[in-house]
N, C-alpha and C positions, 0 to 999 in steps of 0.2 A: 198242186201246181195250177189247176185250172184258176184257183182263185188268185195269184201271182199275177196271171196272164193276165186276170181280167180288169187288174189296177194297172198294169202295167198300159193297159190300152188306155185307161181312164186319165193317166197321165200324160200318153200322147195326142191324148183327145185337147186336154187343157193347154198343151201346149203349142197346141196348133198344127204338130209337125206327128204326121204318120209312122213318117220314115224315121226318125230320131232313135237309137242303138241305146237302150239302157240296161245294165244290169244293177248290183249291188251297188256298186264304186260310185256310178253315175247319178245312182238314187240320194247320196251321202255327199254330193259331192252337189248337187240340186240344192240338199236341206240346207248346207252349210252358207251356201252363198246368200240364200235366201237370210238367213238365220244374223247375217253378217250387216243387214241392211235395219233400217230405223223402224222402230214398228207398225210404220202406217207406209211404210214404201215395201215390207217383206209381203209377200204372195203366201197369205195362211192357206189355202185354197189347196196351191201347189205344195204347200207345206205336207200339209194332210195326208193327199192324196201319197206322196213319196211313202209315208210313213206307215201310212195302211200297206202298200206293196211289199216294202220290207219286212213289216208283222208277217203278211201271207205268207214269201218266201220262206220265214225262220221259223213258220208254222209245218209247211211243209219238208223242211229239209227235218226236223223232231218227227216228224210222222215218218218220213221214211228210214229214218234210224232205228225208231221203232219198230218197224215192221222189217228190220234182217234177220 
């Protein structure tokens, strides 16, 4: 989890905004927009970053399934 949080801040970082509420939905819903845009106007950066969080997340939700 700790590593979730810690893209999760790396995103709010890039995005300017502290306060900004993201969970899975919002991270997916980030890529997509992004994803939807020409490839020299999409934000690979922010791309990235979403995608690392997500990995972390589905790293840690396997690890703690593991460990019931």
């Amino acid at each position: 989890m700790k590593e979730y949080k810690r893209c999760l801040d790396m995103v709010r970082i890039h995005l300017q905004d502290e306060t900004v509420q993201l969970n899975n939905e919002t991270l997916d819903k980030l890529v997509n927009n992004e994803l939807q845009k020409s490839a020299n106007e999409m934000d690979k950066s922010l791309i990235d970053l979403c995608l690392n969080a997500l990995v972390a997340y589905r790293a840690y939700e396997a690890e703690s399934k593991k460990n019931m």
